[in-house]
C-alpha positions as CSV (number, residue, x, y, z in Angstrom):
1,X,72.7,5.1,100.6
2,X,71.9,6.1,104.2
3,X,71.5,2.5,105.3
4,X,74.8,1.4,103.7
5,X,76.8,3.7,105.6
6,X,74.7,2.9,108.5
7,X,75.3,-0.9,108.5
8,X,79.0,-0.8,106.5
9,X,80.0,1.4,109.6
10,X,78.8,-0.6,111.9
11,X,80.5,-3.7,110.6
12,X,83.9,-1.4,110.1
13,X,84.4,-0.3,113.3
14,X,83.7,-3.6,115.4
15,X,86.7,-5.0,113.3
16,X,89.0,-2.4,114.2
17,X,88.2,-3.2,117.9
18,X,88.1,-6.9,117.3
19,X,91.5,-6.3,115.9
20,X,92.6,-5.1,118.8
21,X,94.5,-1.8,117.5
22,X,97.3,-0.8,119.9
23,X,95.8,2.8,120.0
24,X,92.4,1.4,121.0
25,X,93.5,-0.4,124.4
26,X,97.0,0.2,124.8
27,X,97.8,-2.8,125.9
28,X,101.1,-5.1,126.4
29,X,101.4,-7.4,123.0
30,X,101.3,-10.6,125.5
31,X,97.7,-9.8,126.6
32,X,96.7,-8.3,122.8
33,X,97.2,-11.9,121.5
34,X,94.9,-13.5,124.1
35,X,91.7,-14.0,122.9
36,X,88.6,-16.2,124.0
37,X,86.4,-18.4,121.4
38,X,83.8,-16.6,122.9
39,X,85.2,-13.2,121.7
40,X,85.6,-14.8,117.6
41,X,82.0,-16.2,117.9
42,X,80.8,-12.7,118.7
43,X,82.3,-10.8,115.9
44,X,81.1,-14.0,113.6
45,X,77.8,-13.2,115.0
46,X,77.8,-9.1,114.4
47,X,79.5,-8.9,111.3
48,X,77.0,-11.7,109.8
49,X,73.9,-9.9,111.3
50,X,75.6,-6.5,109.4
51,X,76.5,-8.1,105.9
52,X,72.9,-9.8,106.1
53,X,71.9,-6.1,106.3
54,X,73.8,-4.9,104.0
55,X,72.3,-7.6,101.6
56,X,68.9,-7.1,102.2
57,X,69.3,-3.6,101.2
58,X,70.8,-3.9,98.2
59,X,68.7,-7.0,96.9
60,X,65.0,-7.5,99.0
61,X,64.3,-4.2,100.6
62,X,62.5,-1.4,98.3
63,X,62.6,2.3,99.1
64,X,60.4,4.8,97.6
65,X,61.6,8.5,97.1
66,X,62.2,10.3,100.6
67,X,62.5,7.3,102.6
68,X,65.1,8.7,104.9
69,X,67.0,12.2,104.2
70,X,70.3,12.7,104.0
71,X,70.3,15.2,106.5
72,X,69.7,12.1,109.3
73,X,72.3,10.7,108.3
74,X,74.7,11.8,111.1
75,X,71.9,11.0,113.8
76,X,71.8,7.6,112.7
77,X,75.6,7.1,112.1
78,X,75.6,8.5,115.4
79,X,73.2,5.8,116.8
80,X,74.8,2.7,115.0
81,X,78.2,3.5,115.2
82,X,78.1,4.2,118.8
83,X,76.2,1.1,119.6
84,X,78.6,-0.9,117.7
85,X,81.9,0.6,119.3
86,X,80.3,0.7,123.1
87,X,80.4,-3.1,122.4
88,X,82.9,-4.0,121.1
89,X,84.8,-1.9,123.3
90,X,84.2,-4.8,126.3
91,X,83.7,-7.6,123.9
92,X,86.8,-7.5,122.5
93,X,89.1,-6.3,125.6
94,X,91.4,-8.1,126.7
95,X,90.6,-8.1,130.2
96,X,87.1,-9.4,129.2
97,X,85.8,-12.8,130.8
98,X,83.5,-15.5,129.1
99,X,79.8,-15.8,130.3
100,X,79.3,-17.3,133.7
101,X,77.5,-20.6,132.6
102,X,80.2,-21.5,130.4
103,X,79.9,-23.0,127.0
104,X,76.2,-24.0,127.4
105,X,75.0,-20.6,127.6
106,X,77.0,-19.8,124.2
107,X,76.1,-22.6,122.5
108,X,71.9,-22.0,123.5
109,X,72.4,-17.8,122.7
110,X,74.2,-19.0,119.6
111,X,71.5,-21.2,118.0
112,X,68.6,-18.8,119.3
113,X,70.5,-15.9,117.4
114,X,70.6,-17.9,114.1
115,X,66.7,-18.9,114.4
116,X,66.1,-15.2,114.7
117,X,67.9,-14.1,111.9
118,X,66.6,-16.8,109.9
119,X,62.8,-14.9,111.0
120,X,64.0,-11.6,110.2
121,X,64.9,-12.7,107.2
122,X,61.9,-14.5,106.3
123,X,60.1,-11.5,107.4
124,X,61.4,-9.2,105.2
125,X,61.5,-11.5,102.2
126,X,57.8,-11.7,102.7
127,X,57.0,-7.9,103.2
128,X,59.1,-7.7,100.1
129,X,56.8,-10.3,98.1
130,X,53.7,-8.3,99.5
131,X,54.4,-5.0,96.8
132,X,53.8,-7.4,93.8
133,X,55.1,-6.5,90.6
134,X,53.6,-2.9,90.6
135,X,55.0,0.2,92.7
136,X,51.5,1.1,93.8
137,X,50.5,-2.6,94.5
138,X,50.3,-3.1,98.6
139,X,48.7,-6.3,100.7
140,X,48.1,-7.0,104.1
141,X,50.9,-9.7,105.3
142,X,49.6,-13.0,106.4
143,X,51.4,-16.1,107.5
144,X,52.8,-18.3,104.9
145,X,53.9,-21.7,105.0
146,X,57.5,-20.6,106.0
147,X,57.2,-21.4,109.8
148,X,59.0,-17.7,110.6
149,X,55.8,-16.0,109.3
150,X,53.2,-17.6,111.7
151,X,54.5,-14.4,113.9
152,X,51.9,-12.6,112.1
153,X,49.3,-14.4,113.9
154,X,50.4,-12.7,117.3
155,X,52.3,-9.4,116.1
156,X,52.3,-7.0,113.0
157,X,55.7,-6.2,113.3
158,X,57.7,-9.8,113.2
159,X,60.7,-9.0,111.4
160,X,61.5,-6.4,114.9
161,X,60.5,-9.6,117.2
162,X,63.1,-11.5,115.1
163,X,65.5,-8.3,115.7
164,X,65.1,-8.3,119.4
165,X,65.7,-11.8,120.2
166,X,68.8,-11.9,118.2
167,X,70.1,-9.0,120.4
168,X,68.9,-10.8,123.4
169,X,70.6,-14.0,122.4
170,X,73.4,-12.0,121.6
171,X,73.3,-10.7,125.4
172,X,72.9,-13.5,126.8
173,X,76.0,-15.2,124.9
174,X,78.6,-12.3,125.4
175,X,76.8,-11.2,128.6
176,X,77.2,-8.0,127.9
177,X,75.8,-4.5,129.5
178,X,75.9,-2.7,126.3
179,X,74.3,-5.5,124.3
180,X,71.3,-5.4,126.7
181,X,71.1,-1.3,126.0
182,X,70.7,-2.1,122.6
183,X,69.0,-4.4,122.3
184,X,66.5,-2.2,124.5
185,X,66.6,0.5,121.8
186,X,64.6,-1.1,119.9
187,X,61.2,-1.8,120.4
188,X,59.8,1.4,120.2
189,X,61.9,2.5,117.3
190,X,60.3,-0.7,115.4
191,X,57.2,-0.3,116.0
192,X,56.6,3.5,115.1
193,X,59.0,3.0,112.5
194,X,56.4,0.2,110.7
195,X,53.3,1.3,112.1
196,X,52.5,3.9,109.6
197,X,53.7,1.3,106.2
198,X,51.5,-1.0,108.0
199,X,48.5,1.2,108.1
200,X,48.5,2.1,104.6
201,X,48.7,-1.2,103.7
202,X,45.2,-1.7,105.8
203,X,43.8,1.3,104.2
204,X,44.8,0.4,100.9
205,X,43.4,-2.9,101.5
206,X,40.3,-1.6,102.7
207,X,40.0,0.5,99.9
208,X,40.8,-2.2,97.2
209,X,39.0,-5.9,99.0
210,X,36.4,-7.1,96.4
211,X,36.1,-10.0,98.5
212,X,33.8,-8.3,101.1
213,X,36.5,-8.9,104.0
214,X,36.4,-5.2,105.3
215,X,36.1,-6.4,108.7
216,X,39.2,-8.0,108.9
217,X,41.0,-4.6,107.6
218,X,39.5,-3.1,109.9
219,X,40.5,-5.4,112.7
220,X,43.9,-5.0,111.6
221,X,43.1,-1.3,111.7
222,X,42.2,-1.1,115.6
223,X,44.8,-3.0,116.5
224,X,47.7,-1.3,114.7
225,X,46.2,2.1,116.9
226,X,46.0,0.2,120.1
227,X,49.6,-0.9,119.8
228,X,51.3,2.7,119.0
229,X,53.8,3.0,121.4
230,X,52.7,6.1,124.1
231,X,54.2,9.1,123.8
């Protein structure tokens, strides 16, 4: 429930300001019915990126009991909401201007965005697959044949590399200050927020291998510690 309100708000409150409300800027009508291609491609872009959310919840993610309180639920609101009205505050102004290299830039951001949602997707399709049909049942992720998942031969969190270049892209094509802040929110965030699931899995794995492959648990083991983000 948390996550839907997280992501429906999200996707909400960027149409009100892509709508261009007369309490929002308080503009003259003659400049509230200007509006660049670039502006409609962005809103495309976020409210796509937010319903893909929105499905994934519903039908690929799986949440055990306690996954997130209730009581964080104004703290996160707070987080995604914000994000999503700080841009499209200066997206969808009217005073805004398109990206400085034109329609080259949009069209490069625009296909690197759909790769990465593609990945993230892939990603967590394939975490999804790796719980197997019983609650308790829990395997190391290792690339498939899907091209997105040969991530996991450099990183053990893919599905937040995917995240992070779409928000770059995303940057990049609206050329956009707050874009960049969020999109640097999120390293960190990913990482401890996966670090701990992916541990258990290594644990679990380690626990469980009848195949005498320990080592490469414990591999995975050191290098999920090495990569904990400082704090």
């Amino acid at each position: 429930m948390v996550f839907l309100i997280e992501y429906a708000g999200s996707l909400f409150i960027y149409l009100l300001f892509y709508l261009r409300m007369p309490f929002v800027y308080g503009l003259e009508k003659k400049l509230m019915s200007r509006r660049l291609p670039v502006v409609n491609l962005a809103c495309i872009c976020h409210s796509s990126h937010y319903i893909k959310r929105l499905i994934e919840t519903i039908f690929v993610h799986r949440f055990s009991h306690g996954t997130m309180p209730l009581k964080s639920i104004v703290k996160n609101c707070f987080f995604y909401w914000g994000f999503a009205a700080w841009l499209a505050y200066y997206i969808n102004h009217p005073l805004y201007t398109p990206p400085s290299y034109g329609q080259k830039q949009i069209n490069f951001s625009l296909i690197t965005f759909l790769l990465c949602e593609a990945g993230n997707f892939s990603i967590h399709v394939e975490l999804n697959n790796l719980r197997g049909n019983g609650p308790k049942t829990r395997r190391i992720p290792y690339p498939t044949k899907n091209p997105f998942t040969w991530l996991f031969f450099f990183v053990s969190c893919p599905n937040y590399t995917y995240e992070v270049g779409a928000w770059i892209s995303f940057t990049i094509m609206t050329q956009c200050v707050p874009a960049q802040a969020r999109c640097r929110s999120l390293p960190v965030y990913g990482n401890s927020h996966n670090l701990g699931h992916l541990q258990g899995m290594a644990l679990i794995g380690a626990a469980h291998d009848s195949r005498g492959s320990g080592s490469q648990t414990f591999q995975l083991l050191i290098h999920l510690k090495c990569c904990r983000p400082q704090t």
